[in-house]
C-alpha positions as CSV (number, residue, x, y, z in Angstrom):
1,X,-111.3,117.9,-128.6
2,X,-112.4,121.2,-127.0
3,X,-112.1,121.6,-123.8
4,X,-114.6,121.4,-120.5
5,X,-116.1,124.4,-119.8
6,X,-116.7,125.6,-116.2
7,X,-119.3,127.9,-115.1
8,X,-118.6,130.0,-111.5
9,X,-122.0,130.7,-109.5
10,X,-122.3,134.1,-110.5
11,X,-123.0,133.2,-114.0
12,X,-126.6,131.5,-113.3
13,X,-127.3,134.3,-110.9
14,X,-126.4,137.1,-113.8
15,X,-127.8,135.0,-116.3
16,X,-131.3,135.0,-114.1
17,X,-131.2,138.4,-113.7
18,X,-130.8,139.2,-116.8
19,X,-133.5,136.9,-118.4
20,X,-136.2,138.4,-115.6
21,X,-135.7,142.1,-117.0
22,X,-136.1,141.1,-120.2
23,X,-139.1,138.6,-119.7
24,X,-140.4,142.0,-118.0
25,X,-140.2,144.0,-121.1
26,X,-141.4,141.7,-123.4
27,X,-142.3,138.5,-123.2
28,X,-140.4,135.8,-125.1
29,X,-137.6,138.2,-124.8
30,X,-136.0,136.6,-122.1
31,X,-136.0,133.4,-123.9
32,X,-134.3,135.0,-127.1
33,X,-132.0,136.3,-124.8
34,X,-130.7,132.6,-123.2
35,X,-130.8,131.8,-126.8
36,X,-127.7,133.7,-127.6
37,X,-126.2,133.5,-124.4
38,X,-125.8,130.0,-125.2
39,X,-125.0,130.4,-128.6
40,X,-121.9,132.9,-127.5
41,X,-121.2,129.5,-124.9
42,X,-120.8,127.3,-127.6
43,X,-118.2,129.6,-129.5
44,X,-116.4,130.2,-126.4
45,X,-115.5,126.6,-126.4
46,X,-115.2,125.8,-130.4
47,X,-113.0,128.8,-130.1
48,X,-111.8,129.9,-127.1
49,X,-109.4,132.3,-127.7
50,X,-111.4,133.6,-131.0
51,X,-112.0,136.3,-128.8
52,X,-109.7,139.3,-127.4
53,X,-108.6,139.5,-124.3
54,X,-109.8,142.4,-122.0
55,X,-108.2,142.3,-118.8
56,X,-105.0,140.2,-117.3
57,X,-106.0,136.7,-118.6
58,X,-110.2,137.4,-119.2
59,X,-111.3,137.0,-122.1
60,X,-114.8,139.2,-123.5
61,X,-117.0,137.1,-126.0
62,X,-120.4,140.1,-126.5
63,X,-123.3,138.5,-127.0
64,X,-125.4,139.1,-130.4
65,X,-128.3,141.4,-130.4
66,X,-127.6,142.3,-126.3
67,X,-125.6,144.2,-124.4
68,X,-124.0,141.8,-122.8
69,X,-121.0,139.2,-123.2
70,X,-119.7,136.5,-121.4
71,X,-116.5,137.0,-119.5
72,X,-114.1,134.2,-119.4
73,X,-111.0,132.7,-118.7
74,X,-108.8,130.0,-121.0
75,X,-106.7,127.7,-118.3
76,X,-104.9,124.8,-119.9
77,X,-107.1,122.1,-119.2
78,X,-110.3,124.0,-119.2
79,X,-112.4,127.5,-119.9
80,X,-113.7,129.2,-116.9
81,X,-116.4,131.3,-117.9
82,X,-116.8,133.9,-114.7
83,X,-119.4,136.0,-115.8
84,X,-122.0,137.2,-117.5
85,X,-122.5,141.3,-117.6
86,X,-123.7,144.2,-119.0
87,X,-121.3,146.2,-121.1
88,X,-122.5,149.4,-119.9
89,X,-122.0,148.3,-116.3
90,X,-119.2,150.0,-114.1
91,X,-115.7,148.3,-115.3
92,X,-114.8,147.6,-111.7
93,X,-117.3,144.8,-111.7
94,X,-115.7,143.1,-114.6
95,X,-114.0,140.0,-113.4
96,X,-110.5,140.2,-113.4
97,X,-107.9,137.5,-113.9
98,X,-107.1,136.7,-110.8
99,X,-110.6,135.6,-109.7
């Protein structure tokens, strides 16, 4: 049984963000976009710790066809996803595992 996946409140905010620009650019794109987002979600909790771990306890799932991936956390009841970024953004805004 996998287990619950939480979302922090920066997540919908990035995730917004992130869907605007790209709506901007083209639209449609921002709806491809959510599309993998959730698709790199649902891997995250098939298999959480599929992918490497980054920093402290955070975990860095990329996202196909974007620059982005979802930052995360595996607790032992449940996945904490804490983010989602840009790679190219400054590494002091990646969450760290203490957050």
């Amino acid at each position: 049984m996998p287990l619950p996946v939480i979302f922090r409140r920066a997540v919908g905010r990035d995730l917004a963000g992130a869907y605007r620009w790209y709506e901007e650019r083209r639209r449609g794109l921002g709806e491809q976009f959510l599309f993998a987002v959730d698709a790199a979600f649902d891997q995250v909790e098939q298999f959480p710790e599929l992918f490497e771990i980054r920093y402290g306890q955070v975990r860095m799932a990329p996202i196909p066809r974007f620059p982005y991936a979802v930052f995360y956390r595996v607790d032992p009841r449940r996945i904490v996803v804490l983010t989602v970024l840009h790679t190219s953004d400054d590494p002091s805004k990646w969450p760290q595992s203490s957050r």
